[in-house]
KEFI-946461 format. One record per residue: residue number from 1; chain; z, y, x of N, C-alpha, C in turn. Coordinates in Angstrom, 3 decimals, padded with zeros to 6 digits, always signed. Each point is the difference from the previous one (the first is absolute). Example, Ala and Ser with C-alpha at 12.3 -4.5 7.8 and 13.67 -1.06 7.14 Angstrom:
% residues 2
+-----+--------+----------+----------+----------+----------+----------+----------+----------+----------+----------+
| num | chaine |      nup |   nnorth |    neast |     caup |  canorth |   caeast |      cup |   cnorth |    ceast |
+-----+--------+----------+----------+----------+----------+----------+----------+----------+----------+----------+
|   1 |      A | +007.800 | -005.690 | +013.190 | +000.000 | +001.190 | -000.890 | +000.000 | +001.200 | +000.900 |
|   2 |      A | -000.720 | +001.050 | -000.350 | +000.060 | +001.190 | +000.820 | +000.730 | +001.090 | -000.770 |
+-----+--------+----------+----------+----------+----------+----------+----------+----------+----------+----------+
//
This chain:
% residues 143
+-----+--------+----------+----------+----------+----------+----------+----------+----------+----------+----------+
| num | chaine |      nup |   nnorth |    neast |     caup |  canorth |   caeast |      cup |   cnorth |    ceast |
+-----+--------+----------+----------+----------+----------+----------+----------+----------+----------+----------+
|   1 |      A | -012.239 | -008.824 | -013.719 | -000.911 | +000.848 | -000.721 | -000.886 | -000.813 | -000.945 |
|   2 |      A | +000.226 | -001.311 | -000.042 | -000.397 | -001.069 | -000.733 | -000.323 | +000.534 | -001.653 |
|   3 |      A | -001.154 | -000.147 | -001.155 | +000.033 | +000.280 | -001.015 | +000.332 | -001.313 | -000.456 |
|   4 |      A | +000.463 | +000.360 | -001.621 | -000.119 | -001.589 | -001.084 | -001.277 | -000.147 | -000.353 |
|   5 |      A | -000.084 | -000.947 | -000.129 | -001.333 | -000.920 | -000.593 | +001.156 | -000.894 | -000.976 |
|   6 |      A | -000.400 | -000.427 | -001.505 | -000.153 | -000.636 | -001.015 | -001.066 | -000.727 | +000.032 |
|   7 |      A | +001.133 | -001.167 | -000.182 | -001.339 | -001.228 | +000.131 | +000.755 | -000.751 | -001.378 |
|   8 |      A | -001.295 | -000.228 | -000.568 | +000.420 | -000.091 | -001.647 | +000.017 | -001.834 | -000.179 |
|   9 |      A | -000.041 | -001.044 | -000.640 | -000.974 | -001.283 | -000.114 | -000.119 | +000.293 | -001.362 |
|  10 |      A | -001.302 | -000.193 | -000.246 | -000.655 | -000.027 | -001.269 | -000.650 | -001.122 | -000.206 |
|  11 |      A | +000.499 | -000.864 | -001.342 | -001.324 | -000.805 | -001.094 | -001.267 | +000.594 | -000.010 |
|  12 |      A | -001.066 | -000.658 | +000.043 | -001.485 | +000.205 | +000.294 | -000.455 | -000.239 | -001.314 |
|  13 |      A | +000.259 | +001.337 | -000.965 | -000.059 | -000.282 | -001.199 | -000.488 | +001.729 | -000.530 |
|  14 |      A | -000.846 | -000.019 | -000.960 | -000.388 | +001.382 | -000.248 | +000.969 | +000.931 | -001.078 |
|  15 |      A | +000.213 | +000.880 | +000.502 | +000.921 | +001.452 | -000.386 | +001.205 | -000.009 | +001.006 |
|  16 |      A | +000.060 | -001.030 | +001.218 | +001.309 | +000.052 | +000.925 | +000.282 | +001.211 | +000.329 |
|  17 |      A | -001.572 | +000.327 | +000.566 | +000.314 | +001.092 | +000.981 | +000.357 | +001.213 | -000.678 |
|  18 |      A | -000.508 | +000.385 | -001.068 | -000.035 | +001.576 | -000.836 | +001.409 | -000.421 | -000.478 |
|  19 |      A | +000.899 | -001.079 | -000.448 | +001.012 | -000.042 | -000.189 | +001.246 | +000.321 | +001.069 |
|  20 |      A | -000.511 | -000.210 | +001.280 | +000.807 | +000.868 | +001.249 | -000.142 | +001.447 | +000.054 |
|  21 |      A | -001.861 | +000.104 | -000.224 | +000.243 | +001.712 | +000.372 | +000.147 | +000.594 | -001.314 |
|  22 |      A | +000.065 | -000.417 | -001.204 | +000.657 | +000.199 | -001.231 | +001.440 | +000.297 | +000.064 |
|  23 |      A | +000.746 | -000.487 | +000.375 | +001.551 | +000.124 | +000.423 | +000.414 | +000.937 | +001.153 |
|  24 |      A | -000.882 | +000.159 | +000.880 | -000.001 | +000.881 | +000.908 | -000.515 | +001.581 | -000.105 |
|  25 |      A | -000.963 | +000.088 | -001.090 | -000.489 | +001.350 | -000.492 | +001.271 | +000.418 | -000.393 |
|  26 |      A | +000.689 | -000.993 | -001.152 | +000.769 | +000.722 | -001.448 | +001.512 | +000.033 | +000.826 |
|  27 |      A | +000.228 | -000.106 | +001.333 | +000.883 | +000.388 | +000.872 | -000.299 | +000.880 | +000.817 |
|  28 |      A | -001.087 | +001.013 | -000.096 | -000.285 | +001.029 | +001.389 | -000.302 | -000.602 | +001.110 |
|  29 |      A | -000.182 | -001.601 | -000.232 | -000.313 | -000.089 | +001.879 | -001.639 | -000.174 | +000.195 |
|  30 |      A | -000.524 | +000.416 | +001.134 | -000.987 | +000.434 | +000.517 | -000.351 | -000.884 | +001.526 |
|  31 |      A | -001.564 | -000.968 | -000.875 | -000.400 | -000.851 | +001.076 | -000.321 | +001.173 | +001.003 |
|  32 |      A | +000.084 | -000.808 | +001.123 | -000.637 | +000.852 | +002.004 | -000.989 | -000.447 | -000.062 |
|  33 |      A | +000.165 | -001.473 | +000.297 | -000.684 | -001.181 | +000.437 | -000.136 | -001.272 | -000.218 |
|  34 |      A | -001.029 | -001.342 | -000.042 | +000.587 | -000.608 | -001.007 | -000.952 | -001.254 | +000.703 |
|  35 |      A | +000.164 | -000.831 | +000.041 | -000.774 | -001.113 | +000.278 | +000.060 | -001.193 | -000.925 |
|  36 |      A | -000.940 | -001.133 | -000.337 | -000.001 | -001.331 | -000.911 | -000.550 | -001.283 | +000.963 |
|  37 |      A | +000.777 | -000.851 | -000.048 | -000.545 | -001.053 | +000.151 | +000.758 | -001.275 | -000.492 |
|  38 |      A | -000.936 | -000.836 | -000.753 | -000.140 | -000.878 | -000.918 | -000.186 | -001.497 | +000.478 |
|  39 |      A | +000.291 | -000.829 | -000.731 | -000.382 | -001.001 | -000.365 | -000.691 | -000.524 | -001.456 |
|  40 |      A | -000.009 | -001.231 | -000.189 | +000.059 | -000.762 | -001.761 | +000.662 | +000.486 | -000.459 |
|  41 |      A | +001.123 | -000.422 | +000.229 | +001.240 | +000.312 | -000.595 | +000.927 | +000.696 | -000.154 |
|  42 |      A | +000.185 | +001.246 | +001.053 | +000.716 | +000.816 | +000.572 | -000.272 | +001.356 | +000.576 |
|  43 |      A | +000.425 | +001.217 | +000.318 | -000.440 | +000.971 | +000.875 | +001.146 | +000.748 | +000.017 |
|  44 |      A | -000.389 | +000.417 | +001.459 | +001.146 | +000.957 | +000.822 | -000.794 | +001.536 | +000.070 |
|  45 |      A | +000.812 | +000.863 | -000.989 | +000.146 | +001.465 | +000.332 | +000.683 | +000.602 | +001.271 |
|  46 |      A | -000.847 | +000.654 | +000.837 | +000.873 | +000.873 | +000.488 | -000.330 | +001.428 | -000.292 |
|  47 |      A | +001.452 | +000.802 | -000.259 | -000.105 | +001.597 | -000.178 | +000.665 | +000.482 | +001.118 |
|  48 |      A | -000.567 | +001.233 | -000.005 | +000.827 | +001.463 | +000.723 | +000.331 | +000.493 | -001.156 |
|  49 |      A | +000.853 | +000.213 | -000.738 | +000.516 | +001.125 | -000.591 | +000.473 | +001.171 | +000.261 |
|  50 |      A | -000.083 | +000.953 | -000.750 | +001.425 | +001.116 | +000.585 | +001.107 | -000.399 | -000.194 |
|  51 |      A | +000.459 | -000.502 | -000.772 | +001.635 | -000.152 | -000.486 | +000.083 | -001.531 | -000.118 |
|  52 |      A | +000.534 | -000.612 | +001.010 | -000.027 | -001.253 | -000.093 | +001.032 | -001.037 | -000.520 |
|  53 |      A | +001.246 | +001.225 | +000.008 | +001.351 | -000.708 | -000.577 | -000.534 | +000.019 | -001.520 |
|  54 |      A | -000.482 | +001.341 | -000.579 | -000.083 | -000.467 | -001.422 | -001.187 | -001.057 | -000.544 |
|  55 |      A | -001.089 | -000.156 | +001.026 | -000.797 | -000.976 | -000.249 | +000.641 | -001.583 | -000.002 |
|  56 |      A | +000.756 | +000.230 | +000.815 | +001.017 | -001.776 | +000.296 | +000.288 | -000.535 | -001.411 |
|  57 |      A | +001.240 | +001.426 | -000.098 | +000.949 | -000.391 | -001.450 | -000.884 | -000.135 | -001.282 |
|  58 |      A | -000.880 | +000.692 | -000.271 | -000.536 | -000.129 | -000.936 | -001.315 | -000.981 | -000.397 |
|  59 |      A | -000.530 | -000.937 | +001.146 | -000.634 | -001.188 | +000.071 | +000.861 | -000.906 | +000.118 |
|  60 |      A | +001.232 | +000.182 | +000.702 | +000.968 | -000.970 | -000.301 | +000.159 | +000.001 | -000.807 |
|  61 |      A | +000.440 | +000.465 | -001.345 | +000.066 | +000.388 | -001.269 | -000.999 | -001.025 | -000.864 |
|  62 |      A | -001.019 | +000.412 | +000.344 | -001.195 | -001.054 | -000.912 | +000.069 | -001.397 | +000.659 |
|  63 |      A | +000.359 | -000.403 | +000.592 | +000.491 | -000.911 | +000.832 | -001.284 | -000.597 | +001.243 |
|  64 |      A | -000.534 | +000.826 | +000.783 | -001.166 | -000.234 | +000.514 | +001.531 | -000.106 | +001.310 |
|  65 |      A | -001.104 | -001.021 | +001.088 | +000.527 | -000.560 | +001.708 | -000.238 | +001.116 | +000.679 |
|  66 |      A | +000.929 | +000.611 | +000.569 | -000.245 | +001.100 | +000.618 | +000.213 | -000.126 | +001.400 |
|  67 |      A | -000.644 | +000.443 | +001.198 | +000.842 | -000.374 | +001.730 | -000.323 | +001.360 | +000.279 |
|  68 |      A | +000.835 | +001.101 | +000.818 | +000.287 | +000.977 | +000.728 | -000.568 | -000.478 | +001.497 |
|  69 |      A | -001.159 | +000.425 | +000.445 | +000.018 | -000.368 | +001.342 | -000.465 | +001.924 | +000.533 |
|  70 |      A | +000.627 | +000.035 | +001.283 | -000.702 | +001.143 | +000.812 | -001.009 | +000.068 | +000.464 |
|  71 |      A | -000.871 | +000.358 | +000.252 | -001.538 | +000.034 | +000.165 | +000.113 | +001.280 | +001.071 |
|  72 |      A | -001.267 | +000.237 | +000.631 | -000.590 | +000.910 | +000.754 | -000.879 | +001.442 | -000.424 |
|  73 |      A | +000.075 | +000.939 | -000.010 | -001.067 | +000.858 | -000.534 | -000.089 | +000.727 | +001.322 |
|  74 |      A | -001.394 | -000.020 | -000.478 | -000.906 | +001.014 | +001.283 | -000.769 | +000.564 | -000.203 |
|  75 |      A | -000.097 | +001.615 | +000.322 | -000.976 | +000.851 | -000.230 | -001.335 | +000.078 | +000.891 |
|  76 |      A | -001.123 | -000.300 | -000.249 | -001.050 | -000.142 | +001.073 | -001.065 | +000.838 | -000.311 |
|  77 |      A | -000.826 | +000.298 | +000.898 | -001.044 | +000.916 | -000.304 | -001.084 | -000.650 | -000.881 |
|  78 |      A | -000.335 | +000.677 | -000.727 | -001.477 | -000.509 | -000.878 | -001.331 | +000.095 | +000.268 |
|  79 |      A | -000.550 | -000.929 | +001.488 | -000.821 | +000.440 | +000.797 | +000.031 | -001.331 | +000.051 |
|  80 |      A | -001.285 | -000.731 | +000.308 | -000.408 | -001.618 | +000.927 | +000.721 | +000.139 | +000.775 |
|  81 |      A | +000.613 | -001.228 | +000.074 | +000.483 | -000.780 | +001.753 | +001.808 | +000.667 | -000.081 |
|  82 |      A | +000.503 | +000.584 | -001.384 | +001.182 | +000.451 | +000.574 | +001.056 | -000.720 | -000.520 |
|  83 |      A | -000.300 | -000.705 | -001.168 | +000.436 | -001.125 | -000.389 | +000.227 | -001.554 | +001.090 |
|  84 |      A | -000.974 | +000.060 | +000.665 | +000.063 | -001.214 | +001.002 | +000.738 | +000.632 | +001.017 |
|  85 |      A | +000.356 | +001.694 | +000.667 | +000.754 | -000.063 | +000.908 | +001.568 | -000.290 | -000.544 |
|  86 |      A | -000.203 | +000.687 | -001.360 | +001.706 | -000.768 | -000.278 | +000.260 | -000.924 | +000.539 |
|  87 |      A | -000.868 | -001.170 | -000.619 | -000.046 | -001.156 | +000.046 | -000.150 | -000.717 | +001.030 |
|  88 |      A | -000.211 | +000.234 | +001.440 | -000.413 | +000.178 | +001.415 | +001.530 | +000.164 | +000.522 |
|  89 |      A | +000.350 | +001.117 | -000.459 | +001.651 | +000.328 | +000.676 | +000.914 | -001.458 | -000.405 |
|  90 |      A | -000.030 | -000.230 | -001.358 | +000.922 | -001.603 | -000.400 | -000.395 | -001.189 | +000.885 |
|  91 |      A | -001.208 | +000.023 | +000.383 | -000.500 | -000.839 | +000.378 | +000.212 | -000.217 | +001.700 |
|  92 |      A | -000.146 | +001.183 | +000.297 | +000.363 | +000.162 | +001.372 | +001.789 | -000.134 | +000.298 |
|  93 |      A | +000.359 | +000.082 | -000.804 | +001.811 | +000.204 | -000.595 | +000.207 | -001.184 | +000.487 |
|  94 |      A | -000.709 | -001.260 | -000.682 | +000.037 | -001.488 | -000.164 | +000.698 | +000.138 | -001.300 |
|  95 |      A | -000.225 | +000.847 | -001.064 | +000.730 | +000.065 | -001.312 | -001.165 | -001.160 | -000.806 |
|  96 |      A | +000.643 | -000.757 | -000.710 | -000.734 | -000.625 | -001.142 | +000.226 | +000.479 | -001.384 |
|  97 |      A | -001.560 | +000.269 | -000.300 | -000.304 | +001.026 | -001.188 | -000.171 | -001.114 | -001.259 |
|  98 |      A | +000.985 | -000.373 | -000.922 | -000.323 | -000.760 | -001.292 | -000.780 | +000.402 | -000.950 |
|  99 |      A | -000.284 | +001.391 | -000.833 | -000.937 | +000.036 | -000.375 | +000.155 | +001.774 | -000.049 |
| 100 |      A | -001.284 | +000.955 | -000.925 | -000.009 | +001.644 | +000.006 | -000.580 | +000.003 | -000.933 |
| 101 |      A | +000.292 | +000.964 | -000.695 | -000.677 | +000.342 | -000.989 | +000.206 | +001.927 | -000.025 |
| 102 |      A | -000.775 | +000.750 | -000.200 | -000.186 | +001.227 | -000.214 | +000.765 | +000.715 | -001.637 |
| 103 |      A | +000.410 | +001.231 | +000.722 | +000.419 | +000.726 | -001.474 | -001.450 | +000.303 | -000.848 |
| 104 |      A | +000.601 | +000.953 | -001.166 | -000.878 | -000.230 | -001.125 | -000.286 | +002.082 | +000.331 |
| 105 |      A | +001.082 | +000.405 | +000.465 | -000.321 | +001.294 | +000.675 | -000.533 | +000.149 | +000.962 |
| 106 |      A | -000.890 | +001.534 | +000.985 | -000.453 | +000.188 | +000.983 | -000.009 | +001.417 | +000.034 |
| 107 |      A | +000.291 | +000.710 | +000.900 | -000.917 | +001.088 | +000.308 | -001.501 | +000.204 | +000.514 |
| 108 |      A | -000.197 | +001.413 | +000.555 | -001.195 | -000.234 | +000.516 | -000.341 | -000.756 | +001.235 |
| 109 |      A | +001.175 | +000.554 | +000.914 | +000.120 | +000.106 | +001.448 | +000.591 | -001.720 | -000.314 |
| 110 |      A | +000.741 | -001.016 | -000.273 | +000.833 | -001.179 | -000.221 | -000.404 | -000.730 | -001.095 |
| 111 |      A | +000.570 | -001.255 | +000.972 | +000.298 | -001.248 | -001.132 | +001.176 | -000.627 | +000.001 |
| 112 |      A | +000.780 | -000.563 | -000.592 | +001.151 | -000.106 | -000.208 | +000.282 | -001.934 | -000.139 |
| 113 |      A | -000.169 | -000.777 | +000.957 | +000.220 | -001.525 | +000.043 | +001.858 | -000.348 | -000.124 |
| 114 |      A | -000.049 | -000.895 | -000.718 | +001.393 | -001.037 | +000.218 | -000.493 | -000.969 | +001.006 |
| 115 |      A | +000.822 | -000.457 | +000.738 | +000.183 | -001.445 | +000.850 | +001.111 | -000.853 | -000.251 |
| 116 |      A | -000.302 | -000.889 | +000.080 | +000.926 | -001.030 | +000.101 | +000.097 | -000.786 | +001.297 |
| 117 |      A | +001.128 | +000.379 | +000.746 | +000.420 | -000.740 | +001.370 | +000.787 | -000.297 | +000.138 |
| 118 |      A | -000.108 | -001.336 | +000.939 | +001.398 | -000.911 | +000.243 | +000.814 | +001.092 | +000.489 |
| 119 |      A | +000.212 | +001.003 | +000.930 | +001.142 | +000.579 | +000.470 | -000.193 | +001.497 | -000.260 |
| 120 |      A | +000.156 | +000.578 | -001.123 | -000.375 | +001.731 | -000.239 | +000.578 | +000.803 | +001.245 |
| 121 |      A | +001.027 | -000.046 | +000.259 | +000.605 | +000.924 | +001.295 | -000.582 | -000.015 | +001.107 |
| 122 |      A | -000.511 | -001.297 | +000.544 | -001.059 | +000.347 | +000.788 | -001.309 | +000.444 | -000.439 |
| 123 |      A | -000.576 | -000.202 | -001.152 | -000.930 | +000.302 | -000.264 | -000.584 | +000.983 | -000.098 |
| 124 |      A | +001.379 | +001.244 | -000.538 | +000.267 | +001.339 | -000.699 | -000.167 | +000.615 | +001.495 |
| 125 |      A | +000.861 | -000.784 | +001.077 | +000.424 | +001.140 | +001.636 | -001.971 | -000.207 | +000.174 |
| 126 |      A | +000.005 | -001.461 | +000.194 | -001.624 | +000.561 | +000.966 | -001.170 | +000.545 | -000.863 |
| 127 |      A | -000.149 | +000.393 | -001.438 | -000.685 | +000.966 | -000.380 | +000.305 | +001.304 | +000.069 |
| 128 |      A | +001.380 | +000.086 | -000.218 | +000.139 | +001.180 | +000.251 | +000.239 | +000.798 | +001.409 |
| 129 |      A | +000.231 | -001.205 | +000.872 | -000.563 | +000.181 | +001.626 | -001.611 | +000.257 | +000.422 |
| 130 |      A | -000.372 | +000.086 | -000.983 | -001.646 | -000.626 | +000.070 | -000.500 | +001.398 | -001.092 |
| 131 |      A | +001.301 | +001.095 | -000.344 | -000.582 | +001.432 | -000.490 | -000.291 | -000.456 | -001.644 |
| 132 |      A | +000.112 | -001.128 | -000.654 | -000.258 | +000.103 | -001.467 | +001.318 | +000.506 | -000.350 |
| 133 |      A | -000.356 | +000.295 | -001.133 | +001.377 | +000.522 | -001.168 | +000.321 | -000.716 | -001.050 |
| 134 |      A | +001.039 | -000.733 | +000.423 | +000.751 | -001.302 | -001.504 | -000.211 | +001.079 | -000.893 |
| 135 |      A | +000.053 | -000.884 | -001.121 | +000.082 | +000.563 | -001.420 | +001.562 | -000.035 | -000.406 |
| 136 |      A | +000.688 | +000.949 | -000.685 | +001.559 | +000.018 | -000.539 | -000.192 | -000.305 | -001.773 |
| 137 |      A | +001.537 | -000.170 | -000.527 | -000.078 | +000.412 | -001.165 | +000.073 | +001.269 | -000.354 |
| 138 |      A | +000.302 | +000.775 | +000.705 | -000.362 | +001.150 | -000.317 | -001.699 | +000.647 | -000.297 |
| 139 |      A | -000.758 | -000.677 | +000.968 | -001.462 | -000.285 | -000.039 | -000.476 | -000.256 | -001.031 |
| 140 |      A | +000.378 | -001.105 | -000.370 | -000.548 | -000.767 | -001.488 | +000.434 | +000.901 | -001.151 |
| 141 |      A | +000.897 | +000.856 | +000.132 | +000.529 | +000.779 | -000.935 | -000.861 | +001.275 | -000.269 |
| 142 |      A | -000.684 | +000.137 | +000.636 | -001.313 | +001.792 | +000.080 | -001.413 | -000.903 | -000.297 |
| 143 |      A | -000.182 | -001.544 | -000.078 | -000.930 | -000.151 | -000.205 | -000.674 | -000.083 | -001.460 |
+-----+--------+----------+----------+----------+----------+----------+----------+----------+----------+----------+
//
């Protein structure tokens, strides 16, 4: 039940980024979620998209480094402390959490986190043993 995450490498150079989501508008695809982190010299995008095959081909295209990894999505309540029980269940799992970053959508009742974990299948059974609701692509698709 794993989503894609796009993980981009970008030159640390100004107009990079509007030149990704420049290419990605004038193709219909539609950021979820999106995280940055940088160096001097360098920075790593990650997206949720909706449509991730046409986001591939067509940054492949401009010739940007592209990696396909599966990631985690989890729907959590938008209340203190419900974020840390996610995060409580991995932990109690013995799952190691590499890094999270939140969608750019929400409802009222939700918030909508990516994870990144060494082993998603376990990660996915004991949250969702633990009553959360993974996120699908179908999910990302109504958002």
């Amino acid at each position: 039940m794993a989503i894609k995450q796009l993980t981009i490498f970008l030159e640390n150079k100004q107009g990079t980024i509007v030149s990704v989501t420049d290419t990605l508008a004038a193709n219909n695809v539609n950021i979820r979620a999106l995280s940055i982190a940088e160096t001097e010299d360098f920075g790593i995008l990650r997206l949720i998209v909706n449509d991730a095959r046409t986001a591939v081909s067509k940054l492949s295209e401009e010739g940007y480094l592209i990696k396909v990894t599966d990631v985690v999505g989890v729907k959590i309540g938008d209340a203190p402390g419900k974020l840390s029980a996610a995060l409580g269940v991995l932990s109690k799992a013995g799952i190691n959490m590499e890094y999270l970053y939140a969608f750019m959508a929400r409802t009222e009742k939700h918030a909508y986190v990516v994870l990144r974990v060494e082993d998603n299948a376990t990660a996915e059974k004991a949250l969702e043993d633990a009553g959360f609701h993974l996120i699908t692509d179908a999910d990302i698709d109504k958002l």
